[in-house]
C-alpha positions in Angstrom: 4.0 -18.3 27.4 1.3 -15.6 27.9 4.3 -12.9 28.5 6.4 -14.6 25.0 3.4 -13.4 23.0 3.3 -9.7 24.5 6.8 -9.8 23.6 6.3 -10.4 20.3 3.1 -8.2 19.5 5.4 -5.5 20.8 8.0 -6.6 18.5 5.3 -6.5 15.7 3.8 -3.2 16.7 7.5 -1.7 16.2 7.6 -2.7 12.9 7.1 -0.3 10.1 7.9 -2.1 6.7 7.7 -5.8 6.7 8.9 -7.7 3.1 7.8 -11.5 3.8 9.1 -14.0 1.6 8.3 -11.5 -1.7 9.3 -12.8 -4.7 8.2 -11.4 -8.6 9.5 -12.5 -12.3 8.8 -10.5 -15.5 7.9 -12.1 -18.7 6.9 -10.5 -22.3 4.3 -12.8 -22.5 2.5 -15.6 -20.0 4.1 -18.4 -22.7 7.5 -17.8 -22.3 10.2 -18.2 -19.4 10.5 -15.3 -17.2 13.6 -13.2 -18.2 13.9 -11.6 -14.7 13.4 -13.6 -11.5 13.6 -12.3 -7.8 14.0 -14.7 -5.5 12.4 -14.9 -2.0 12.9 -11.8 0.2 12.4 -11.0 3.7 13.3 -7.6 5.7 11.3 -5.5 8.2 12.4 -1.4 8.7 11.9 0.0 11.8 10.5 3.7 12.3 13.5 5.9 11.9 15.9 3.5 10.4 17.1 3.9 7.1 18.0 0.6 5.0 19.9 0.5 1.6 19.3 -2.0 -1.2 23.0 -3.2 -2.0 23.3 -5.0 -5.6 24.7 -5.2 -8.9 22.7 -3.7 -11.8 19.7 -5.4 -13.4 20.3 -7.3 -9.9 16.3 -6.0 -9.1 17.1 -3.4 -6.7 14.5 -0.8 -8.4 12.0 -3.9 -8.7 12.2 -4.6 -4.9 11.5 -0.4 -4.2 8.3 -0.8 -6.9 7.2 -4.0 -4.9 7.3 -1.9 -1.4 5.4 1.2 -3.1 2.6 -0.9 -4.3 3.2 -0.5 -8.3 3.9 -3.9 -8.6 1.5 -7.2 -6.9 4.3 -9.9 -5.5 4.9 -12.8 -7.2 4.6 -14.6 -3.8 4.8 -13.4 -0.4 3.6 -9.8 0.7 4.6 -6.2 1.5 3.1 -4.5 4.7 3.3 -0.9 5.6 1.8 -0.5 9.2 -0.4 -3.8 8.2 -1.7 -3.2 5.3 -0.4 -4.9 2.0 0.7 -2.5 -0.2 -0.4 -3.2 -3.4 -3.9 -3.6 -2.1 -4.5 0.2 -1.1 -6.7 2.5 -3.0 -3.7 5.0 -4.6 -4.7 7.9 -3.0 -4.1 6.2 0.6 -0.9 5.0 -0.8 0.4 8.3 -2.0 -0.6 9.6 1.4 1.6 6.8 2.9 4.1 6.5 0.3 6.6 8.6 -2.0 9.0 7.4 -4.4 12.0 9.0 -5.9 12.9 7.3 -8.8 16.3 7.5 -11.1 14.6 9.4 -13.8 11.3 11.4 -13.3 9.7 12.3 -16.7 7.7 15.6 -16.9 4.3 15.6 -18.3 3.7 19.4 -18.7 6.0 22.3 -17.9 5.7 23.7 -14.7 7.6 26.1 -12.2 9.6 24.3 -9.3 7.2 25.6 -6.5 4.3 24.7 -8.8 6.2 20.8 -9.0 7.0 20.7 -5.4 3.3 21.1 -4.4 1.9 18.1 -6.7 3.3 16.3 -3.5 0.7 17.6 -1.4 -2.7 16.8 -3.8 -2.8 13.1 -2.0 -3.8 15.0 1.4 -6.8 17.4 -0.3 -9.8 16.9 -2.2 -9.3 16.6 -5.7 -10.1 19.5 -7.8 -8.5 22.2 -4.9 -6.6 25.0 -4.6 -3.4 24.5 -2.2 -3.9 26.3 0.8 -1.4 28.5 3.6 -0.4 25.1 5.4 0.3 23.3 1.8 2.6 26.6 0.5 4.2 26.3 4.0 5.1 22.4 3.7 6.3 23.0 0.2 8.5 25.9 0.7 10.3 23.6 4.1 10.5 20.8 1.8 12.6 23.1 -1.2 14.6 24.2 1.5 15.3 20.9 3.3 16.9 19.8 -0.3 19.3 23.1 -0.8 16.8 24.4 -3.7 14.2 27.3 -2.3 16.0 29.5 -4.6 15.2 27.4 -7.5 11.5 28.0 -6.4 10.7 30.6 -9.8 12.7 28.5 -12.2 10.9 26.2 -14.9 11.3 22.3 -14.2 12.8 21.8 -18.0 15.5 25.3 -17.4 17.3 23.6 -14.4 20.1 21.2 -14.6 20.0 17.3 -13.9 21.2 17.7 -10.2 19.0 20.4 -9.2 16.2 19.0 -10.6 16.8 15.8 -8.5 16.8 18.1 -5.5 13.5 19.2 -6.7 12.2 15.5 -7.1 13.2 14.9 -3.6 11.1 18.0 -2.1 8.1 16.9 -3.9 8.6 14.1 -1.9 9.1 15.2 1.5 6.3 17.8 0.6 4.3 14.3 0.9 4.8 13.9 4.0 4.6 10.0 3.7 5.2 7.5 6.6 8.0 5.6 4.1 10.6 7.1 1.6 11.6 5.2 -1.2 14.8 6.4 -3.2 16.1 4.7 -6.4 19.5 6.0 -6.7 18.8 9.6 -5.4 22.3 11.0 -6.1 22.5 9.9 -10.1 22.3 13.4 -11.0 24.2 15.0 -8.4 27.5 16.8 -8.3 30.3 15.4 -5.7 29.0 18.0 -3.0 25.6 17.8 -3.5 26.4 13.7 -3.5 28.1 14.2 0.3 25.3 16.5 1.5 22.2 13.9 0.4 24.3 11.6 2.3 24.3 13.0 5.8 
């Protein structure tokens, strides 16, 4: 008995991302009968492992990514990342945890690629600060992990649909975030850049 429950904390311990019985619906207003429901769901991820959300569209594959990052509370049911419920951390501690790449990223100001790609690492510094050697460092790796460090001088709203994605994903990685969360990452991508976001 004693040596079942070791097993088990173990098995808990190994556990990243655990989705327990979540479920949400959206309605216009509280008066009227939800238009989308998502029914019960349960997964855990594993450090390392990468899991894909399979479905139709409008099936709630984009609702079940803004569930796990926090922006929406479950209906029922909770989200854990490392034990903590999601939706409950103060944003800061989420953004240091989390990123999310989502299908269309509007811009608020214009900004140079480089400038864009190190937004990602404001989560890990105090607020009001210049980035430092380390942040320019994680920035530059991240542009290059993606394909698009010679993008790096460009402005965000010159480049086309695909690179920009590219860019999205550096700011990202230039995160550094325990989980990655990607809504369709290659909607903008060309065929190649499409086979090399897949390996």
């Amino acid at each position: 008995m004693e040596r079942g429950a070791q097993d088990g904390s173990r098995m808990n311990a190994d556990v990243r991302l655990s989705v327990e019985q979540v479920s949400y619906a959206y309605s216009p207003n509280p008066s009227q009968a939800p238009i989308f429901t998502l029914e019960a769901t349960s997964f855990q991820v594993r450090p390392g492992e990468i899991v894909a959300v399979l479905g139709p569209n409008a099936s709630g594959k984009s609702t079940v990514l803004r569930l796990i990052a926090g922006a929406l509370q479950p209906l029922s049911g909770r989200i854990l990342l490392n034990g903590a419920e999601t939706h409950l951390m103060e944003p800061r501690a989420r953004a240091q945890k989390i990123a999310m790449v989502q299908q269309e990223s509007q811009l608020l100001f214009p900004a140079k690629v480089w400038e864009f790609v190190l937004q990602g690492r404001h989560p890990h510094g105090k607020s009001l600060r210049f980035e430092n050697s380390d942040d320019v460092t994680i920035a530059t790796n991240a542009l290059r992990q993606v394909g698009a460090d010679h993008l790096s001088d460009r402005w965000m709203d010159e480049i086309s649909g695909g690179e920009k994605q590219r860019v999205i994903l550096a700011r990202a990685l230039a995160q550094q975030p325990v989980l990655l969360l990607l809504d369709e990452p290659t909607l903008h991508l060309d065929i190649g850049a499409q086979r090399f976001s897949a390996h």
